[in-house]
C-alpha positions, 0 to 999 in steps of 0.5 A: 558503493552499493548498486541496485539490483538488476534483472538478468542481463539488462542493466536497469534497475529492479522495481516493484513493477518487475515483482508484481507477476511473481505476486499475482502468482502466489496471491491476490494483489490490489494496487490504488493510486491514492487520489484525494483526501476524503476524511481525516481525524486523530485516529484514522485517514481515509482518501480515495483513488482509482484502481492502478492497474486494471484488475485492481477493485481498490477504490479508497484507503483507511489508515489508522493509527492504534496507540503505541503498545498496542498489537497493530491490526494486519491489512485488510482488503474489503472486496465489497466496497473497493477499501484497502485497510491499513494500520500504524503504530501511533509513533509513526504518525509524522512519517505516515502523514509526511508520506501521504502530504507528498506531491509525488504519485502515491500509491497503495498496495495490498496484497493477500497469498492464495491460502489466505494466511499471509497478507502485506499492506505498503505506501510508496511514493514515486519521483 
């Protein structure tokens, strides 16, 4: 049976927490605890939140869903109004919602690499 990663010597588990210095480092990271469902209809998804850490400008979400076969749209972060973009194929629809209906606390996180070429979007759940 596999275990989790550990850091160093301590025998706890590794989390994105552990990460986010190293991210910071090489970029610029937004993290949003995902707040309240403000507007939803077939294509897209929009709640809003409260920055998760406190350097973070995120305010609000918009998930979209873009038809199956069609190139998905990288993640974006609007500076101007707080709102992280973020897009799916239509396929994974059931599992975006069924993520986004979670009692958990839900999180989003951005993150943009200091040379502007390279960006990654996510949406985690904690237990």
């Amino acid at each position: 049976m596999s275990q989790a990663p550990v850091i160093g010597d301590q025998r706890r588990p590794l989390t994105l927490r552990d990460g986010l210095p190293s991210l910071n480092r090489s970029g610029g990271l937004q993290i949003l605890r995902v707040g309240r469902r403000e507007q939803s209809n077939a294509d897209s998804l929009i709640f809003s939140g409260a920055p998760g850490t406190s350097n973070s400008k995120a305010r609000s979400v918009e998930v979209r869903f873009v038809p199956t076969g069609t190139a998905v749209p990288a993640p974006s972060f609007d500076a101007s109004t707080g709102r992280i973009h973020l897009s799916y194929d239509r396929r994974d629809h059931p599992d975006v919602i069924g993520l986004l209906n979670n009692r958990g606390t839900r999180f989003c996180y951005f993150w943009r690499s200091s040379d502007g070429t390279r960006c990654r979007g996510w949406l985690l759940i904690t237990k």
